[in-house]
TORTOR-207879 format. One record per residue (C-alpha): x, y, z; residue in three letters. Coordinates in steps of 0.05 Angstrom, whole numbers, padded with zeros to 5 digits, always signed. Example, Ala and Ser with C-alpha at 12.3 -4.5 7.8 and 13.67 -1.06 7.14 Angstrom:
+00246-00090+00156ala +00273-00021+00143ser 
REM end
This chain:
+02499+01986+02947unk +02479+01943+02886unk +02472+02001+02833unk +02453+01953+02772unk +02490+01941+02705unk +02538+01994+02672unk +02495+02040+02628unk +02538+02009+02559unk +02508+01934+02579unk +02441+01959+02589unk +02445+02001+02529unk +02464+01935+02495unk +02415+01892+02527unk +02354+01942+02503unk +02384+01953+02433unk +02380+01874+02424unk +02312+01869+02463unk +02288+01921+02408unk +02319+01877+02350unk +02293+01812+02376unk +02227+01853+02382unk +02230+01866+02311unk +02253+01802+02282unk +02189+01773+02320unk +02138+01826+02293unk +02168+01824+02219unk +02160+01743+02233unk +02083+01749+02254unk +02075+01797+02199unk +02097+01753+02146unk +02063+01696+02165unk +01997+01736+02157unk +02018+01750+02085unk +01990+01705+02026unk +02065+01710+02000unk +02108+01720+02064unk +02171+01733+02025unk +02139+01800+01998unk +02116+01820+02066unk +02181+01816+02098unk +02219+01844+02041unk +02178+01904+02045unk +02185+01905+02118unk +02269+01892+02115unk +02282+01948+02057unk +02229+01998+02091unk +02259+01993+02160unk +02326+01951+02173unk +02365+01959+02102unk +02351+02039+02110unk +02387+02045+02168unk +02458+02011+02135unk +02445+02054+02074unk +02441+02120+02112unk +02505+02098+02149unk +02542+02101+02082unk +02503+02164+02064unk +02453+02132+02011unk +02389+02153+02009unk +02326+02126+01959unk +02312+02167+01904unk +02249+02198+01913unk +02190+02202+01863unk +02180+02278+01870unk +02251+02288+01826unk +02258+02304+01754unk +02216+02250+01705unk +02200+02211+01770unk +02263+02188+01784unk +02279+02155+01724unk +02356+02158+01707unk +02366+02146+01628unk +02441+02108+01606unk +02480+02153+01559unk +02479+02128+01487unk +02555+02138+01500unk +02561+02083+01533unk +02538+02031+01498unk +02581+02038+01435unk +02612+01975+01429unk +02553+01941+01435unk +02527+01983+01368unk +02595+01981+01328unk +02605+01913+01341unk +02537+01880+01321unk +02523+01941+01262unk +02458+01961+01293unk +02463+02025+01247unk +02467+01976+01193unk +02410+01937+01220unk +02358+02003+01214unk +02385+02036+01156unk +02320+02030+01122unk +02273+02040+01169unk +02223+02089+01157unk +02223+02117+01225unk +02235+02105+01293unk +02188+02050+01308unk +02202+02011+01255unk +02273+02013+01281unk +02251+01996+01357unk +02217+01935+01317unk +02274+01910+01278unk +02321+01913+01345unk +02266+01873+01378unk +02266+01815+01323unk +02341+01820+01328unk +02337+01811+01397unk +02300+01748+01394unk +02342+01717+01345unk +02406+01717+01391unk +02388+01655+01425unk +02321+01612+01446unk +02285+01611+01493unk +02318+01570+01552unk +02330+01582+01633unk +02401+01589+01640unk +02435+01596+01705unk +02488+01641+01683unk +02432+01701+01671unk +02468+01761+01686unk +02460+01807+01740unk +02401+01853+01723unk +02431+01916+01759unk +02493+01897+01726unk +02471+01886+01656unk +02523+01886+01597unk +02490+01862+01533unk +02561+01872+01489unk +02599+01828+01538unk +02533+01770+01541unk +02533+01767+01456unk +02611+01763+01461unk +02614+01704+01517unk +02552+01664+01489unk +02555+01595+01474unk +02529+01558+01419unk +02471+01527+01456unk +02464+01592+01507unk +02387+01609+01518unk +02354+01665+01565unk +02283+01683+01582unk +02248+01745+01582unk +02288+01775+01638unk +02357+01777+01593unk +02327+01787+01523unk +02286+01854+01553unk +02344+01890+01579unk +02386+01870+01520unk +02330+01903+01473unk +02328+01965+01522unk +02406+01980+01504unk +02406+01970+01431unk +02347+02022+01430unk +02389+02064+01481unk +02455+02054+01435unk +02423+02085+01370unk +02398+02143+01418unk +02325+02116+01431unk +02285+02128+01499unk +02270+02055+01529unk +02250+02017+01593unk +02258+01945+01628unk +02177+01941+01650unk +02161+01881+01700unk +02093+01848+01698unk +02064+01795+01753unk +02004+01755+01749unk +02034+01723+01808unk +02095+01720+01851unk +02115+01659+01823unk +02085+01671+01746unk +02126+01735+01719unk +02153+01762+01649unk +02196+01823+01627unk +02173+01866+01575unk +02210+01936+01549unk +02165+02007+01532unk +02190+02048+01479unk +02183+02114+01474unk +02164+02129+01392unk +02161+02197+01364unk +02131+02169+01296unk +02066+02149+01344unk +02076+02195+01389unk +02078+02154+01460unk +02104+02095+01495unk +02083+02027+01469unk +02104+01961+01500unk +02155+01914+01458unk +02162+01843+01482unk +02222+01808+01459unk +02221+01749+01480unk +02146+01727+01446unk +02179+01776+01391unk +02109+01811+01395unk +02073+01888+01403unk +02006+01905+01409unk +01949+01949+01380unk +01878+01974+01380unk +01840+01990+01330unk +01917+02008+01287unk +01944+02038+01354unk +02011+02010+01392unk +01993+02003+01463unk +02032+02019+01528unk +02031+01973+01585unk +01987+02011+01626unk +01937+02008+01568unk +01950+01926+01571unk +01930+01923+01639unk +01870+01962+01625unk +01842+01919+01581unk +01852+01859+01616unk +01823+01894+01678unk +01752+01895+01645unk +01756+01843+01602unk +01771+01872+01538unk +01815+01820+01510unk +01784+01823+01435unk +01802+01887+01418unk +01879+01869+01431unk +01908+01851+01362unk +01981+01815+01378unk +02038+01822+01325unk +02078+01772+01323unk +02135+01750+01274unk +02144+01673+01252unk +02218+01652+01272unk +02257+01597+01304unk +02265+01618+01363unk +02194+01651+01382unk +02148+01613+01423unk +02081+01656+01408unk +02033+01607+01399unk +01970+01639+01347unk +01925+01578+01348unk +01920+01581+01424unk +01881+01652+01422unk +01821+01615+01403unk +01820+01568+01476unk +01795+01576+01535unk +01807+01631+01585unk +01752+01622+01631unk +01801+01595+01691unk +01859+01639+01681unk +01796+01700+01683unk +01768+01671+01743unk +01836+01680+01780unk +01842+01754+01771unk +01777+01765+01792unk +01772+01722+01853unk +01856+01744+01874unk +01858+01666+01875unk +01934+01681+01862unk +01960+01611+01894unk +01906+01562+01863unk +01942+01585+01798unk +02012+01579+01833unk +01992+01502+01849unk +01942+01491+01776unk +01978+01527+01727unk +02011+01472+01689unk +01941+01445+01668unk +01927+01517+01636unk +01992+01551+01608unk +01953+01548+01541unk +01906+01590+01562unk +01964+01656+01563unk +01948+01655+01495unk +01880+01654+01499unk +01878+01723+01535unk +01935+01751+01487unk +01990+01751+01542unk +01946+01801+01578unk +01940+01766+01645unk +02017+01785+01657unk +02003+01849+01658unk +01952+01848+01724unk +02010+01880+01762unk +02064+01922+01725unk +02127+01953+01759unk +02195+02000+01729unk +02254+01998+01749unk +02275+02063+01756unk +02339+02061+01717unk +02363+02032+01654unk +02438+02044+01671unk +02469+01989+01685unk +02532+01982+01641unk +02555+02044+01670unk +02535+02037+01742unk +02528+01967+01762unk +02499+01964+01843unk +02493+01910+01891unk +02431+01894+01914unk +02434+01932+01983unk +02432+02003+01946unk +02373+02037+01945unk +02375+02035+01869unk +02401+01972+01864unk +02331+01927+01886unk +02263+01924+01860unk +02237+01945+01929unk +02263+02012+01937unk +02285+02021+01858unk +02214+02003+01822unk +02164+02049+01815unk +02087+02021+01817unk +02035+02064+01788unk +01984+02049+01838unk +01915+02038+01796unk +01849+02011+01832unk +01842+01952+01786unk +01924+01927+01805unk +01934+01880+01857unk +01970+01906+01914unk +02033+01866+01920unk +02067+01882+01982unk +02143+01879+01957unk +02137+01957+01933unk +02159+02023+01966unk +02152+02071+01916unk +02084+02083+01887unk +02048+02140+01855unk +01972+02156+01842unk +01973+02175+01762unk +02013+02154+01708unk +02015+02218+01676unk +02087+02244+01683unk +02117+02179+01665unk +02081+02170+01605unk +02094+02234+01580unk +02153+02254+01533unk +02221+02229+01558unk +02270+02285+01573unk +02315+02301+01511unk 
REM end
């Protein structure tokens, strides 16, 4: 009598059936998407990744813990980066602690211009003594090296600071860092690589506040700071241009019409004071990375599972994100210590 398959090869045959099942559905879902490459990275680190992480007992950290989440590098650890570039020398005079977060932010930008370079290092692995020391004459970065450099010479003189990441698009990003000051008593938003900071009315403004202000429209009550120097690429006599387009995007989510059209505006980013990157902000939930470089596959170790989105009605809703909270309060309070 014909009793059917052994039970291991029809164990086999429905765990692949369930796979294939999967693979299909994560296909479908993705080509919904307006960016299918957020869609299925959601749907690979929510449900597929998970399951190798728990195998090697790894597990996400969740938002509920201490600050959020948020694990802070030890000022320890980034000594050689402040005895070998004097960054005690640097601040000596500063008055307090934001003028010192300021001065480390013009030093910053002076390291090397603003170019794409291929050998960017890892973000989750991020050195900034060992990039100054291997640099080349002719070495540039963008905003996605210069910010996490900035974040550990704040760090290595005992400062509270964070790698923020803004989106107007998928494909149209930048990398700004929040410090926390006790002179002003909050976090304000530092961008290296336009060597810039914001106010309002005299006030330093946090990302949060950014995106705010571009939500309804408030651009002319944003004040940029910027510093003249070789290798800044702030551009003053564009704030007075048009921004009608680049305004018309946000409000009508026309996301990829400025993916295919935005080389006939990129003037206009300085029209709206660099606000329009700051539709969609994200944190990476960790600024250690000299001491405890991950691969991508750890829970910590991606922007899926490692970012934290402060989910506000006026933010677009990018898909790509696990963990997100309602307020902002907690992680705009005082940082621990």
């Amino acid at each position: 009598m014909y009793r059917g398959p052994p039970v291991l090869v029809r164990t086999l045959f429905y765990v692949l059936a369930a796979a294939a099942a999967l693979v299909v559905a994560f296909a479908i879902s993705a080509a919904r998407a307006q960016y299918p490459r957020l869609r299925l990275e959601r749907l690979a680190f929510r449900f597929l990744i998970p399951i190798g992480q728990r195998v090697v007992g790894l597990r996400a950290r969740p938002a509920s813990e201490a600050w959020q989440g948020f694990v802070f590098e030890r000022p320890e650890a980034l000594r050689e980066l402040r005895e070998r570039y004097d960054l005690d020398t640097l601040v000596r005079d500063a008055d307090n602690d934001f003028e010192r977060w300021v001065r480390l932010m013009h030093w910053t930008r002076d390291r090397f211009p603003h170019r794409p370079n291929r050998a960017a290092p890892d973000a989750q692995a991020f050195d900034g003594a060992a990039l100054l020391a291997r640099r080349g004459a002719d070495d540039g970065y963008l905003c996605g090296t210069i910010a996490p450099l900035l974040v550990q010479a704040v760090t290595a003189l005992g400062g509270r600071a964070r790698r923020v990441e803004l989106r107007f698009t998928p494909h149209d990003s930048h990398v700004v860092v929040e410090v926390w000051s006790s002179h002003v008593g909050k976090w304000l938003v530092l961008d290296p690589d336009y060597d810039a900071w914001f106010t309002v009315d005299g006030v330093p403004q946090h990302a949060l506040e950014l995106h705010a202000l571009w939500a309804r429209g408030a651009i002319d009550a944003v004040r940029v700071h910027w510093r003249a120097s070789p290798h800044n690429i702030y551009r003053p006599e564009l704030e007075g241009g048009p921004r009608e387009f680049l305004r018309g995007i946000f409000a009508d989510r026309a996301w990829t019409r400025w993916d295919r059209e935005r080389h006939r505006h990129k003037g206009e980013r300085f029209a709206v004071r660099l606000l329009n990157y700051y539709s969609h902000v994200s944190f990476p939930r960790r600024n250690d990375w000299r001491s405890r470089p991950l691969p991508w596959w750890h829970p910590e170790g991606n922007h899926v599972q490692g970012s934290l989105v402060i989910a506000l009605p006026t933010m677009p809703d990018w898909e790509d994100f696990l963990v997100r909270v309602p307020t902002a309060d907690a992680f705009y309070g005082p940082p621990p210590g």
